[in-house]
ZAMARGU-4260 file (C-alpha; in steps of 0.2 Angstrom, whole numbers, plus 5000, padded with zeros to 4 digits):
<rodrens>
0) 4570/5951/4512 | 4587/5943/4512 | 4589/5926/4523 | 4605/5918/4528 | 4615/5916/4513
5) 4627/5925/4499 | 4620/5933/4486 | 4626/5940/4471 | 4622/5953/4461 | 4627/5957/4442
10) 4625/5977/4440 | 4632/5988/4425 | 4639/6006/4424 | 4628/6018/4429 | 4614/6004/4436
15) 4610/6007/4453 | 4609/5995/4471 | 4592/6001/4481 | 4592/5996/4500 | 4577/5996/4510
20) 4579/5995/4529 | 4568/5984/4540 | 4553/5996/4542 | 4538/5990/4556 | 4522/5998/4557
25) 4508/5999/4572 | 4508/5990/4584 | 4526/5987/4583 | 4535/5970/4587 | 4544/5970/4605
30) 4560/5966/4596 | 4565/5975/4578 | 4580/5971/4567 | 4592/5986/4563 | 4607/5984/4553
35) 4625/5991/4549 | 4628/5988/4531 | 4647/5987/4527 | 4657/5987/4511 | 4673/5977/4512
40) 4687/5969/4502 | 4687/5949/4499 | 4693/5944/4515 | 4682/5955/4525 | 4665/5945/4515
45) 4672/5930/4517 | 4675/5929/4535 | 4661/5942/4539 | 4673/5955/4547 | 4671/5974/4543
50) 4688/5975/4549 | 4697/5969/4534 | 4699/5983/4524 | 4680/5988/4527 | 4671/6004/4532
55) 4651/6009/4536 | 4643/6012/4522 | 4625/6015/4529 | 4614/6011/4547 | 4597/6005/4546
60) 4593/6012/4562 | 4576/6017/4562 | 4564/6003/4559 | 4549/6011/4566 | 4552/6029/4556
65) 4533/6039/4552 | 4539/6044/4536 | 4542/6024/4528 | 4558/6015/4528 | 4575/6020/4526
70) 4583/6019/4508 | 4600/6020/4503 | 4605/6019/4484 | 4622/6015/4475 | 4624/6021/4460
75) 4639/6014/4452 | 4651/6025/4442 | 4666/6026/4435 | 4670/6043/4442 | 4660/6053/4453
80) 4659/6073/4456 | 4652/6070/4476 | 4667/6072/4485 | 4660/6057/4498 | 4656/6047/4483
85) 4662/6030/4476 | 4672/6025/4459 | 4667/6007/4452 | 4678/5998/4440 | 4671/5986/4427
90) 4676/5968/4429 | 4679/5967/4449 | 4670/5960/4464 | 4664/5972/4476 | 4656/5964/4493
95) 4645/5972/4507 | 4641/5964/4524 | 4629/5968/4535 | 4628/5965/4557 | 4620/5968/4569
100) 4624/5984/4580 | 4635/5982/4596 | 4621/5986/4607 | 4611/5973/4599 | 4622/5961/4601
105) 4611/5949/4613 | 4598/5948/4598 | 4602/5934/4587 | 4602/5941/4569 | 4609/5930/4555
110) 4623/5936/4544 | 4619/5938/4527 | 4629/5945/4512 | 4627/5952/4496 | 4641/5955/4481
115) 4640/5964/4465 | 4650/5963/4449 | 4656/5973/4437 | 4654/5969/4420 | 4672/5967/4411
120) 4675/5978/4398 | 4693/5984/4389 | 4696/5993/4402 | 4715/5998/4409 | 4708/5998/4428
125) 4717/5986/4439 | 4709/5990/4457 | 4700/5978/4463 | 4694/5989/4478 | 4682/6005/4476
130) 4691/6021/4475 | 4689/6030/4488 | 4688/6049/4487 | 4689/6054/4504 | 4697/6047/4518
135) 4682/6036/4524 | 4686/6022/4536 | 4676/6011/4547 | 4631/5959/4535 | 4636/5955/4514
140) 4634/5959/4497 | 4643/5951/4485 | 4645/5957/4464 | 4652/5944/4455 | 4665/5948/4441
145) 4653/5943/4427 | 4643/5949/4413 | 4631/5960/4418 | 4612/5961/4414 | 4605/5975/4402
150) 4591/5982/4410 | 4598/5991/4428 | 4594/5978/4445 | 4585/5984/4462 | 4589/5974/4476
155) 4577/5974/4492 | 4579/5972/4507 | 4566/5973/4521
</rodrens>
């Protein structure tokens, strides 16, 4: 479980970013916490705005689902053969936000964040955005532009 707070994750080619939704059980709370997960640029993490250069990534919308919570993984590659998929390039920062739905507005949720890094290579790449290989458009995650760890990292979130 994330609180209020950045955080930051180091990742590696081919690691992957697992994310749990909230998930509640019998007898269920009279208030549940559903998220829309956004990835955005620098601007968009740091002023907590999906609108800067950001799009929906994925909606924890089902908190009370029979068959467990939701889980979305990211895998990050340099190329990818999915045409919805994402390219990642080594030695940038890539961020992801997370809100509260519209409809929820009136349930105080706090915002959180979460970045990941790329570890730096030789590489020629100078994006510091995801590649983008359709025409996608729409609280955070942030990966830092360090070294990465060796062995692959799942975050959590519930």
């Amino acid at each position: 479980r994330f609180h209020r707070g950045d955080y930051t994750v180091e990742v590696s080619i081919n690691d992957y970013l697992d994310i749990y939704c909230p998930h509640y059980e019998e007898p269920l709370p009279e208030r549940m916490e559903r998220y829309i997960l956004y990835m955005v640029n620098y601007e968009g993490h740091a002023s907590c705005d999906h609108r800067q250069r950001g799009f929906k990534r994925w909606e924890c919308n089902r908190p009370d689902s029979p068959n467990g919570p939701l889980k979305f993984s990211e895998k990050f590659q340099l190329f990818t053969p999915f045409s919805l998929g994402f390219e990642f390039r080594p030695g940038h920062e890539y961020y992801y936000i997370w809100l509260a739905p519209p409809w929820l507005a009136a349930v105080p949720l706090p915002h959180s964040s979460l970045s990941r890094s790329l570890s730096t290579d030789d590489s020629l790449y100078e994006s510091p955005e995801p590649i983008f290989t359709s025409n996608n458009s729409c609280c955070s995650l942030r990966v830092p532009q360090a070294a990465l760890a060796v062995v692959p990292l799942v975050w959590t979130l519930l």
